[in-house]
C-alpha positions in Angstrom: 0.0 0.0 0.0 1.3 3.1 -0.9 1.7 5.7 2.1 -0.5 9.3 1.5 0.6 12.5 2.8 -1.6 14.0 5.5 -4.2 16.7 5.0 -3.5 20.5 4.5 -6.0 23.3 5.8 -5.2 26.6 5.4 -7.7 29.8 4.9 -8.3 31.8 1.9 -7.6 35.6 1.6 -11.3 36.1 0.2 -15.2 34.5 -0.1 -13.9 32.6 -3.1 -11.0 33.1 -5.1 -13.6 36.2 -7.4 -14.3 37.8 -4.2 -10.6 38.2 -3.5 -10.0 39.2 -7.2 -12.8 41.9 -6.8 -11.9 43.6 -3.6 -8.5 44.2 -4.6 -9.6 45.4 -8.2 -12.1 47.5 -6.3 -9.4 49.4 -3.9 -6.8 49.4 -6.7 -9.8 51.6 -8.7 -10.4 53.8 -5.6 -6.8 54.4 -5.7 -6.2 55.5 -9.1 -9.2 56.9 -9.9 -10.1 59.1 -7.3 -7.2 59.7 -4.2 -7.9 59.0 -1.1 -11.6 58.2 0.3 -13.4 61.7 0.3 -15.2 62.5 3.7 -18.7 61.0 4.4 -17.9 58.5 1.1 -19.0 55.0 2.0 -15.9 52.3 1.4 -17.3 48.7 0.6 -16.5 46.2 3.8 -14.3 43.3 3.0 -17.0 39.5 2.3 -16.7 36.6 4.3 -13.5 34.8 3.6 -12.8 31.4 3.2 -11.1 28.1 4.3 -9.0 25.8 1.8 -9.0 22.2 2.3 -6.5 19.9 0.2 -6.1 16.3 1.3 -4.9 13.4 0.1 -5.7 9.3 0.8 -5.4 6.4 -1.5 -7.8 7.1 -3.7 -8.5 10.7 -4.1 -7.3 13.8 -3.9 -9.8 16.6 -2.1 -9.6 20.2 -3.5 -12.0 22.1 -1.3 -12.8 26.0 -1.0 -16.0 27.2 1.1 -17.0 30.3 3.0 -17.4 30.3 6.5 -20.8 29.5 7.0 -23.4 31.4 9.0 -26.3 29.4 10.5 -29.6 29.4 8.8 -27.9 31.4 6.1 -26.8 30.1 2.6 -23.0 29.6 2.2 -22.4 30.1 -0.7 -21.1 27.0 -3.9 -18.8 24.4 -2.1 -16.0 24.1 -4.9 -15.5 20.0 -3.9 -12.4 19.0 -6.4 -11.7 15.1 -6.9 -9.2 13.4 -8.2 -8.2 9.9 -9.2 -5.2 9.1 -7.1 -4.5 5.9 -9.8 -4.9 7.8 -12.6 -4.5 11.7 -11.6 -7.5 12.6 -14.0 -10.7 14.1 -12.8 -13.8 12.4 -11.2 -16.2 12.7 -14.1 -19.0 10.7 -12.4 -20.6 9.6 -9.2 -22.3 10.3 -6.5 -21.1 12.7 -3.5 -23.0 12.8 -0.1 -21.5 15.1 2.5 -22.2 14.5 6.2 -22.2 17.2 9.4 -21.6 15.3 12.2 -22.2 16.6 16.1 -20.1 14.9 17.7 -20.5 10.5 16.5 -23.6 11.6 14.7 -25.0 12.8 11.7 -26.8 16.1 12.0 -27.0 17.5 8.7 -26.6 15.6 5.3 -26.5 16.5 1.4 -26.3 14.5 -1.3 -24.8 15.9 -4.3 -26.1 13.2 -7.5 -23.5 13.8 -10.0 -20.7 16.3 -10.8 -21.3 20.1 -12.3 -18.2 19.7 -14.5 -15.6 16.9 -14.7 -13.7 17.2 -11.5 -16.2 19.6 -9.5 -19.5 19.1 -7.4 -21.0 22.4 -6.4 -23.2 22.4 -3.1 -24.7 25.2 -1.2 -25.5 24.1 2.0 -27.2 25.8 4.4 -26.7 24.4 8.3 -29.4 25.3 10.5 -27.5 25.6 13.8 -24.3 27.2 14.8 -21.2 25.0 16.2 -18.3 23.2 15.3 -18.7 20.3 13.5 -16.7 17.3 11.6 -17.4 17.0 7.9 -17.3 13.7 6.0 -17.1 13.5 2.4 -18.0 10.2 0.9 -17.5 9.0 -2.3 -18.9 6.6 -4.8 -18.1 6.8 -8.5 -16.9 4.1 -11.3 -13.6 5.7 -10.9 -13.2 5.0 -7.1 -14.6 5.1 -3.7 -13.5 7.6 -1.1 -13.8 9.2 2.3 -12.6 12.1 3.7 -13.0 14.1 6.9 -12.6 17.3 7.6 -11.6 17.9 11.6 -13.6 20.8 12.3 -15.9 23.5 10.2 -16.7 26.0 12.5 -20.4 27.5 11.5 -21.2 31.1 13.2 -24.3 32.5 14.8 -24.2 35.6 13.0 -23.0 37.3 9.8 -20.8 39.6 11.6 -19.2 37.2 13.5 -17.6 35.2 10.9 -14.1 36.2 9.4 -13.7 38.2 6.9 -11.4 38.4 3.9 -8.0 39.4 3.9 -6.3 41.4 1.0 -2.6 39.8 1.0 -1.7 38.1 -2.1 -1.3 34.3 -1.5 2.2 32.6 -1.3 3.2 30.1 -4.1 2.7 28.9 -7.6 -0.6 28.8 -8.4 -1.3 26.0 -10.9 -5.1 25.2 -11.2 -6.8 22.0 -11.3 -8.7 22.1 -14.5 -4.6 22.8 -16.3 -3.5 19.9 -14.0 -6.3 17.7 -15.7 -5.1 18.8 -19.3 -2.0 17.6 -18.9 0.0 14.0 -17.4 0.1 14.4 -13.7 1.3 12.9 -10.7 2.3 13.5 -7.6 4.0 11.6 -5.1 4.8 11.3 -1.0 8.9 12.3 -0.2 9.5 8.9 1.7 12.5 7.2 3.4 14.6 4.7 1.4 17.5 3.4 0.5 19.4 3.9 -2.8 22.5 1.9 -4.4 24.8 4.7 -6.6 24.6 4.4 -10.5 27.2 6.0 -12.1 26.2 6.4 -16.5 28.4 5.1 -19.0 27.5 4.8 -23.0 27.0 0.8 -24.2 26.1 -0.6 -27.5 23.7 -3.4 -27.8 25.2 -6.9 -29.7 24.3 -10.2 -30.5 25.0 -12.7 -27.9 27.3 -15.8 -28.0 25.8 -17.6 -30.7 22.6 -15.8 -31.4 24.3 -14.1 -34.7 25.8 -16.9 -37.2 26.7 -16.3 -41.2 25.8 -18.6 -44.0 28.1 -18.9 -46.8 28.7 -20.8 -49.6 30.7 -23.9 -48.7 32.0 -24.2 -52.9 31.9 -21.9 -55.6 28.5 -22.4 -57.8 25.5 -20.6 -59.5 22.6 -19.7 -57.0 20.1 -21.5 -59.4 17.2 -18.9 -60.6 14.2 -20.7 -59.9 14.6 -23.0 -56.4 16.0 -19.4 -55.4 12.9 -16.8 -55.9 11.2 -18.0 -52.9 14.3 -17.9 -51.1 13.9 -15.3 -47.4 14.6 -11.5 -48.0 15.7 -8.8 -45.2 13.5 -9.0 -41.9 12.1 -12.4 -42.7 11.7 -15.0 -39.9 13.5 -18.3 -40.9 13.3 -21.4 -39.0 16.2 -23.7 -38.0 16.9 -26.5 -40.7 14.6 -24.2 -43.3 16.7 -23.9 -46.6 17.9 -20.8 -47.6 19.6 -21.0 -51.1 20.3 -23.8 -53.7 23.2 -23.8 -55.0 24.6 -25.1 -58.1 28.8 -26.2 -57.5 29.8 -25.3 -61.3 32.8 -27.9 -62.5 35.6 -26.6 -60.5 34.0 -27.8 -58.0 33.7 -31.6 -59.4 35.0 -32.5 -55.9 31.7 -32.2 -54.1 29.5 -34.3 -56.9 32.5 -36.8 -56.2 32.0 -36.5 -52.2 28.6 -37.1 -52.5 28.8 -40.0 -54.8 31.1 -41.8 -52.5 29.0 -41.7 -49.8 26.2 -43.1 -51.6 28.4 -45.8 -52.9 29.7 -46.6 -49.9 26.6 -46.7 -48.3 25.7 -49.6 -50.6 28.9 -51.8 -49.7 28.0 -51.0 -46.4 24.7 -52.7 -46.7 26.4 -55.3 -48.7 28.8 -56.2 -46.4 25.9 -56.0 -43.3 24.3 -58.9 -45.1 27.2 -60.8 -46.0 28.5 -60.6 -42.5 25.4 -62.3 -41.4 25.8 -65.2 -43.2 29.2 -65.6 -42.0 30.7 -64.8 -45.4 32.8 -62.2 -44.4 34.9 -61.6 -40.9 33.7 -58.5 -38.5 36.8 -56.8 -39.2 35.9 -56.6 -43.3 32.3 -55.2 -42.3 33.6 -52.3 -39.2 36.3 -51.2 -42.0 33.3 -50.6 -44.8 31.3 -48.7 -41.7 34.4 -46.2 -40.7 35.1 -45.3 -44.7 31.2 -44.2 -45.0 31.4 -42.7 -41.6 34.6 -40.5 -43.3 33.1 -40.0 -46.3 30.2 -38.4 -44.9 31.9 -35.7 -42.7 34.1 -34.9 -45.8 30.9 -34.4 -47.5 29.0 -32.5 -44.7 32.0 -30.3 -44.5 31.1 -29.1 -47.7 27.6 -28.3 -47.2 26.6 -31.5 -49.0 23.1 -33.2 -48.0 24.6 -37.1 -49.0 20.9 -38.6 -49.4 20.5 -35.3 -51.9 20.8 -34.6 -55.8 24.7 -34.4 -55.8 24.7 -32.0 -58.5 22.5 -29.1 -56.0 23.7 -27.6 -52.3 20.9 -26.6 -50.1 21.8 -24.0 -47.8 20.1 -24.3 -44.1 19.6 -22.0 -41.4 21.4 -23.1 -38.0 18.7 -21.8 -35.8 15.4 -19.9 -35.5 15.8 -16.1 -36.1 15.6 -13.3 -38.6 17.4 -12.6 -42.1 19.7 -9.5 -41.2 21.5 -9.3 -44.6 21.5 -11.1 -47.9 24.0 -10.7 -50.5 23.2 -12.8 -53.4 20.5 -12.5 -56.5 19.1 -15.7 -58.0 21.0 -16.7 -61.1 24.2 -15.2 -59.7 27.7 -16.9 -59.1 28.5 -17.4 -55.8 32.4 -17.4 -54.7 33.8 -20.4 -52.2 33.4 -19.0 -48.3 31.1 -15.6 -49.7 28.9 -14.6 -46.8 25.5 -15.3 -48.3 23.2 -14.6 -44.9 23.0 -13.2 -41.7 20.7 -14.6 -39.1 20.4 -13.4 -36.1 17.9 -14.4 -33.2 16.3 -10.9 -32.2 14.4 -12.1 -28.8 17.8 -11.4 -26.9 21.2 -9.5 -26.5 23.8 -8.0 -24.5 24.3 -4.7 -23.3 28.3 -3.9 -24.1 28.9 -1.0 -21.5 32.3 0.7 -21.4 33.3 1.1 -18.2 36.0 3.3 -16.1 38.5 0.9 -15.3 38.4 2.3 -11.8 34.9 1.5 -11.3 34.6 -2.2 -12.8 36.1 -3.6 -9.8 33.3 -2.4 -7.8 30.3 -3.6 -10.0 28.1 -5.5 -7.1 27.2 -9.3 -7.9 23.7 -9.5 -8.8 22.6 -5.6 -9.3 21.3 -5.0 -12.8 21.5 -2.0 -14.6 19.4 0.3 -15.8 19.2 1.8 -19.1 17.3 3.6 -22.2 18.1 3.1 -26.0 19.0 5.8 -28.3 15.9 7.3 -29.3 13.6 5.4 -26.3 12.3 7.0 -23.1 11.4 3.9 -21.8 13.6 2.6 -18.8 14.8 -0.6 -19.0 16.5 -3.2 -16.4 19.4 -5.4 -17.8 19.5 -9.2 -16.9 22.4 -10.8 -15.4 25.9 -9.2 -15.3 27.9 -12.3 -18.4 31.3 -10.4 -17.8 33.7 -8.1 -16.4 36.6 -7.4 -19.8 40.1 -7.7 -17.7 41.8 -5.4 -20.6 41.4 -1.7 -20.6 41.1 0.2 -24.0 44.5 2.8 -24.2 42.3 5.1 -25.7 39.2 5.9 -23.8 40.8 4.1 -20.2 37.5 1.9 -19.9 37.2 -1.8 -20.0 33.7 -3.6 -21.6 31.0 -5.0 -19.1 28.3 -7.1 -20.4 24.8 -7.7 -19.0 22.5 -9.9 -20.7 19.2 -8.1 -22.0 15.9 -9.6 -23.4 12.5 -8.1 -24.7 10.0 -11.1 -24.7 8.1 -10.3 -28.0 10.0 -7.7 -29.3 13.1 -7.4 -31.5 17.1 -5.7 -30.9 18.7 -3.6 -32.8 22.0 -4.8 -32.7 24.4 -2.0 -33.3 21.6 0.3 -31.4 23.5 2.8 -28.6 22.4 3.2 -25.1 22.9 5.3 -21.9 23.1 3.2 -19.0 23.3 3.9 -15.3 25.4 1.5 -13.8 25.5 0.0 -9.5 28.4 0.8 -7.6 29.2 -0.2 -4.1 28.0 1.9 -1.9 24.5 2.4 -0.8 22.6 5.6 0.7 19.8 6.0 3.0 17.8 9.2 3.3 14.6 10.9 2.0 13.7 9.6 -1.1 11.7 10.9 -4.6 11.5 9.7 -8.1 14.5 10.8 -10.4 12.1 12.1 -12.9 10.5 14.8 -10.2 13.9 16.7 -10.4 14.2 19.8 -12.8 17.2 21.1 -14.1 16.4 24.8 -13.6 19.2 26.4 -15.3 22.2 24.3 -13.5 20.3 24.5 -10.6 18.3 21.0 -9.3 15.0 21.9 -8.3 11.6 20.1 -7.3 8.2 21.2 -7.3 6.1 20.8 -3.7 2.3 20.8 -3.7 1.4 22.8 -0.7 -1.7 23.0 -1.8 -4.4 21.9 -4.6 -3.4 24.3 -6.7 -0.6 26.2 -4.6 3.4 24.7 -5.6 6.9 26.1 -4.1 10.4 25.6 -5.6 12.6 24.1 -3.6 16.7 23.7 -3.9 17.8 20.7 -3.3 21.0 18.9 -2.2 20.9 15.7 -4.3 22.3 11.6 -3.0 22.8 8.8 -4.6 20.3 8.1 -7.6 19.9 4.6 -9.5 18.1 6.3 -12.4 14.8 5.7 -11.0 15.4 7.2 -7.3 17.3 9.7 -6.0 18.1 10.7 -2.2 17.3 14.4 -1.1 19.4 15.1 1.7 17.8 18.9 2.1 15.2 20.4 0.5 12.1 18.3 0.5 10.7 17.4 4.2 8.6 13.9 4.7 5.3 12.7 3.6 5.4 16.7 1.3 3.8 16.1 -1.8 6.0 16.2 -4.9 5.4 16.5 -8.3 6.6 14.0 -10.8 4.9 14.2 -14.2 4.0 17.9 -15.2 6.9 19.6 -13.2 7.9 21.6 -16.3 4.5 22.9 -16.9 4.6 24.2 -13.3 8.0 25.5 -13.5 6.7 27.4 -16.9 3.7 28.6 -14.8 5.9 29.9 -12.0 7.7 31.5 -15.0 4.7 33.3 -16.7 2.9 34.4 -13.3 -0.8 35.1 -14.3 -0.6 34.2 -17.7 -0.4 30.0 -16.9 -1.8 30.6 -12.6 -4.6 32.9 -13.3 -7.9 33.0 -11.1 -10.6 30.6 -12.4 -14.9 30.5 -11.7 -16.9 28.1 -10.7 
């Protein structure tokens, strides 16, 4: 189970986020239009203000603004944001009751049927009688079920007794749900961990051992024009033992026709002397000497590609194992030379990661850590298999020695050749306050994160980085416990923080 920060209550400098924008638009007109206030002129009394509720549990996360409220009086719209804590996207359906409870029970409750907008169920309430009471929010949509309580909502006797808005300009980086919704989001707890140091090195993906072979032509021939139209092109799958090319050894070659004759004559005497050995007409020794000369002439003939129970005048060209054509290099009807490459197979399912390595740092690769690493082109971050080997020779000219881990994609295909960027386990492990690598922002050479203080409210904070692995990374100042950090949309709230009201302007309800 994944731990949630707790809950954050703080109160809002107006009734609503409009009534804050209008009393300050309304003093900054008195200002400019007209001087100070002119004797016996009436200056408009500051609204109600407002409490802001953000909280977080394992499914949701509540956004909630509402005025104080005055008993037997109307409150004014409850601005009740949800969100999907699995998916970060708004609640678009469901049904929202909200409870008042007086001390263990209920004394006032609503039901709200479905939302007023994706995200958003609006409410006026009005509560008969004053007193402070605990609110609980209870969810039930397709998306998720949820509950939330709020500690204490105060509810006044009287108008004039509730608080009333203040004018100072709120603290932060406003960045509003409905932009948060648009956009991929999450957020995540700061927690304690440990985390083993990576340090990134370049690598190059090859072929294992044995998953990359070449087939060439065993004797010079002609690759005979019609057994070779159907033969596998580029990116083909082949399958070990298929035939790949027919080939045609041209006279020169009269040694292969001869290999393969022999064997088939000697396969003959071999029968022969089989039966004649039966009968007694023959000693043992006669029919083991017939057996070892077909047993030689076969290998000869095998050496040379040749299929012995075959036409001796055509060589058929097999695939050693199951894979994929990576090259071909001959047209049908061509001449083919003795040894000439003709194909490459290689089986795409699995490779190694070549990574070259300080030699300082190889001795202190830990058994059985794997690394991590993205191809050239990829975001995607991928875990190696098992570390195959440790290269004992250093290369004079960039000082590193290879490492290999083995690497494997179940249903999907290698490029061998392809570059990577791997981050690589050292030795020594660090403990500390922990937050995903990809919540960290390079704010101009500076390594920043984003803090959610609030539903829509964010802070930058500095931070003094640990050990990372790629994936995690130790903050050892900057970031307290359980504070809520962002991980996907960081940028668009460091661009927001950036453009001031442009991005983190005020929004109805």
């Amino acid at each position: 189970m994944r731990r949630i920060a707790s809950g954050w209550i703080g109160s809002r400098s107006a009734s609503g986020r409009e009534a804050a924008a209008a009393a300050v638009v309304a003093v900054q007109l008195a200002v400019a239009g007209c001087g100070p206030p002119v004797a016996g002129e009436e200056v408009a009394e500051p609204g109600i203000g407002s409490v802001v509720v953000t909280q977080w549990n394992e499914a949701t996360e509540l956004f909630l603004e509402y005025p104080h409220p005055v008993a037997g009086e109307p409150t004014g719209n409850w601005a009740v944001h949800l969100s999907s804590m699995e998916t970060f996207e708004p609640i678009r359906s469901g049904r929202l009751e909200i409870r008042f409870l007086a001390g263990e029970s209920v004394d006032q409750s609503l039901l709200i049927e479905d939302v007023a907008r994706d995200g958003i169920f609006l409410v006026d309430p009005v509560i008969d009688r004053p007193g402070r009471y605990r609110v609980e929010l209870l969810l039930e949509s397709p998306q998720a079920r949820s509950r939330h309580l709020l500690p204490e909502v105060e509810v006044f006797p009287t108008e004039p007794e509730a608080p009333r808005a203040a004018e100072e300009e709120e603290a932060g980086i406003a960045f509003l749900k409905e932009q948060q919704w648009l956009i991929p989001w999450s957020v995540v707890p700061a927690d304690t961990g440990s985390v083993r140091a990576t340090v990134s090195v370049p690598g190059e993906v090859t072929a294992p051992d044995g998953a990359l072979v070449q087939v060439g032509a065993p004797v010079a021939g002609i690759a005979l024009e019609e057994p070779n139209r159907s033969a596998p092109s580029v990116g083909q799958p082949v399958r070990e033992g298929q035939v790949l090319a027919v080939l045609a050894p041209t006279a020169q070659e009269g040694g292969f026709a001869r290999a393969v004759a022999t064997v088939q004559r000697l396969e003959r005497e071999v029968e022969r002397a089989a039966r004649l050995f039966e009968v007694g007409a023959i000693p043992e020794r006669r029919f083991a000497e017939a057996a070892h000369d077909l047993e030689v002439a076969r290998a000869e003939a095998e050496a040379m590609g040749a299929d012995p129970s075959g036409d001796p005048s055509r060589l058929r060209l097999v695939s050693p194992l199951d894979g994929v054509v990576a090259t071909r290099s001959f047209v049908p009807g061509g001449r083919v030379e003795a040894g000439e490459p003709l194909f490459t197979i290689v089986s795409p399912g699995a490779g190694w990661l070549r990574l070259s390595v300080p030699a300082g740092m190889a001795a202190s690769i830990p058994e059985g850590t794997p690394a991590l690493y993205r191809l050239e082109g990829s975001p995607e971050l991928r875990e190696t298999g098992d570390l195959v080997s440790v290269g004992q020779i250093m290369d004079p000219g960039t000082r590193t020695v290879p490492v290999v881990f083995e690497i494997s994609e179940p249903g999907r295909r290698f490029v061998y050749g392809q570059l990577a960027e791997a981050a690589l386990p050292v030795a020594s492990v660090e403990s500390g306050l922990v937050i995903p690598a990809p919540a960290i922002v390079d704010d101009n050479g500076t390594e920043v994160a984003y803090v959610q203080l609030g539903g829509e409210t964010f802070e930058r904070r500095i931070l003094a980085l640990g050990a990372t692995d790629g994936t995690r990374t130790v903050v050892r100042a900057g970031i307290s416990p359980g504070e809520m950090v962002v991980v996907e949309g960081a940028y668009s709230v460091r661009l927001a923080s950036m453009s001031g009201s442009d991005l983190a302007g005020a929004h109805t309800h």
